[in-house]
C-alpha positions as CSV (number, residue, x, y, z in Angstrom):
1,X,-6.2,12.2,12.5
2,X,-5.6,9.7,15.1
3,X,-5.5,5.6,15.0
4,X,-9.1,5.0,16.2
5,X,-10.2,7.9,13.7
6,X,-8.9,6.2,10.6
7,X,-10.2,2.6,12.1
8,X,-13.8,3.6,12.1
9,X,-13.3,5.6,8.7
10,X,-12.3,2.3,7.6
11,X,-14.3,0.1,9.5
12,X,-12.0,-1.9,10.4
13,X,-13.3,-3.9,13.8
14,X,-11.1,-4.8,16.9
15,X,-10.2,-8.8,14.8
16,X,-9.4,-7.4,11.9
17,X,-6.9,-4.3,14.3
18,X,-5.4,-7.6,16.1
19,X,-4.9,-9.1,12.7
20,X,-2.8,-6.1,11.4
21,X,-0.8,-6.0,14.2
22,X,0.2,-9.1,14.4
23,X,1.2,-9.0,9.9
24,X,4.8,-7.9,9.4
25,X,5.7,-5.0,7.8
26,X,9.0,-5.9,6.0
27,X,11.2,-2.7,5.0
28,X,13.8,-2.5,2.0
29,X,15.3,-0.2,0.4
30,X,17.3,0.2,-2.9
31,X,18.6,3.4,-4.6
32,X,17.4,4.3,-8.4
33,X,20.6,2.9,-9.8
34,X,19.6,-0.5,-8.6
35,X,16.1,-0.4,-10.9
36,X,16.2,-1.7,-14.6
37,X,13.7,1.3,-15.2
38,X,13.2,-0.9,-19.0
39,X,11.1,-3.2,-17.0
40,X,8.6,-1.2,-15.6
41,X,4.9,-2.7,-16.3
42,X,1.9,-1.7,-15.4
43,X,-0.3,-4.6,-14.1
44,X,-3.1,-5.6,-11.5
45,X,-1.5,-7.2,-8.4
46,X,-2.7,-9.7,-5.7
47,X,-2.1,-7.3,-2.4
48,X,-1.6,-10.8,0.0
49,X,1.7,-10.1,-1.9
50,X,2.2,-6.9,-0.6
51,X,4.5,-7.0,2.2
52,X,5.8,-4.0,3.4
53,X,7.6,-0.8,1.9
54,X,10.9,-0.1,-0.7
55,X,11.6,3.6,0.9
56,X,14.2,5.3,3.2
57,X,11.1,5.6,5.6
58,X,10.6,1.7,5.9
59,X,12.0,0.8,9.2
60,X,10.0,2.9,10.7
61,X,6.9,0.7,11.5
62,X,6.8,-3.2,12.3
63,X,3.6,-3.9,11.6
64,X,0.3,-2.8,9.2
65,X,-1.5,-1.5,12.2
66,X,1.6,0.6,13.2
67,X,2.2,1.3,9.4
68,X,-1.8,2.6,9.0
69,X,-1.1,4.3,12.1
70,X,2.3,6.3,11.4
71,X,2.8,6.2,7.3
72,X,-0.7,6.9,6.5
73,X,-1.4,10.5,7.5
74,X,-3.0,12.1,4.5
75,X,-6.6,12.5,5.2
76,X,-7.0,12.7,1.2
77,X,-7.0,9.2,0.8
78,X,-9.6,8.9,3.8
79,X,-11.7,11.4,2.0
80,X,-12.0,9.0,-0.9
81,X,-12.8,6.2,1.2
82,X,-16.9,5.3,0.7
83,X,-16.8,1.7,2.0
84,X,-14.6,-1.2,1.4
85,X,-16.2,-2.1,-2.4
86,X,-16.1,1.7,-3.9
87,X,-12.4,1.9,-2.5
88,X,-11.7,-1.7,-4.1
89,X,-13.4,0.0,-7.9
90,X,-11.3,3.0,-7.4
91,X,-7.8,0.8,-6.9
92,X,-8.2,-1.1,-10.0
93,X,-9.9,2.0,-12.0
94,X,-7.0,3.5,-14.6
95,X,-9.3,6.6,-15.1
96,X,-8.7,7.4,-12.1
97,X,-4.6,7.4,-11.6
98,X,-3.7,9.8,-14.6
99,X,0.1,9.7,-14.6
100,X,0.0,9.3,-10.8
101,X,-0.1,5.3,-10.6
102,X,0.7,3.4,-7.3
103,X,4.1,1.5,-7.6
104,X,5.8,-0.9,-6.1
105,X,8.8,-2.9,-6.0
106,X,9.0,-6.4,-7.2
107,X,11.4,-8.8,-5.3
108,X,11.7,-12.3,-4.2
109,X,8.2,-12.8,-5.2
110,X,6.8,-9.6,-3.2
111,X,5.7,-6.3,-3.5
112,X,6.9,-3.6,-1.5
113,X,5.4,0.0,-1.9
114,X,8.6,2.0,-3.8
115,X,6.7,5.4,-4.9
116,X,3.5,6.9,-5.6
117,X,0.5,5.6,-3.6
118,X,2.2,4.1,0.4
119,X,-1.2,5.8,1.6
120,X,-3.7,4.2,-0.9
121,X,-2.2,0.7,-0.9
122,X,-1.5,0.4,2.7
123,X,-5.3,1.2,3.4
124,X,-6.0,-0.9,0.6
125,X,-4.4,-3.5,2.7
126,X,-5.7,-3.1,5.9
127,X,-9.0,-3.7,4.6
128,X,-8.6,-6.5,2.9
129,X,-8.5,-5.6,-0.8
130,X,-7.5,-8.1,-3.1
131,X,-5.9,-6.5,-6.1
132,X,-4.9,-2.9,-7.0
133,X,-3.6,-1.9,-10.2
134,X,0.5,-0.6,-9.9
135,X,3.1,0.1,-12.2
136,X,5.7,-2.7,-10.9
137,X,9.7,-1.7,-11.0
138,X,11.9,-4.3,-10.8
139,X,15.4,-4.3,-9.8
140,X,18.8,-4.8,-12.1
């Protein structure tokens, strides 16, 4: 599935594209032995905090645009796509995640995506989600 595919699956119009180029994507990455794995929470975050990815594949995009682009490839995640407000229910729905919860890294008073769920919460991002619900790791 190409860019423009996944822009009109998601609706997202040529303001809202210049937007998410123009939002850094910051990359970081930390091994498991750097994680205080006694911490880990489960919790609704605000996604303006979201601000890039906690992977060995994070310097590999710049930008959300490039990131939606190039890191977001399953077309599972656009299958469950059914407009902006049903995606928004089915981030914050527990029912829904089982064991297989989005997470994230917490530093320096950001998220980053660390595990489970790059695809969900980067299109959660792009279109302008608010919140999603995330186990949140936290380093030593």
């Amino acid at each position: 599935m190409d860019l423009d595919e996944k822009l009109k699956i998601l609706e997202i119009d040529p303001l809202l594209k210049s937007k998410l180029a123009s939002m850094a994507y910051k990359a970081i990455y930390l091994t498991d032995d750097e994680f205080d794995e006694s911490k880990n929470e489960l919790k609704v975050i605000n996604l303006n905090d979201l601000v890039g990815v906690c992977r060995p594949d994070a310097d590999r995009v710049e930008n959300w645009l490039e990131a939606l682009d190039i890191l977001v490839y399953k077309g599972i995640s656009f299958n469950r796509y059914r407009g902006r407000e049903q995606f928004e229910k089915f981030m914050l729905d527990p029912e829904r995640w089982g064991q297989w919860y989005p997470v994230v890294t917490y530093i320096d008073d950001k998220y980053y995506i660390e595990g489970d769920g790059k695809h969900r919460l980067t299109i959660a991002k792009c279109v302008g989600i608010k919140e999603a619900l995330v186990i949140v790791k936290y380093p030593k």
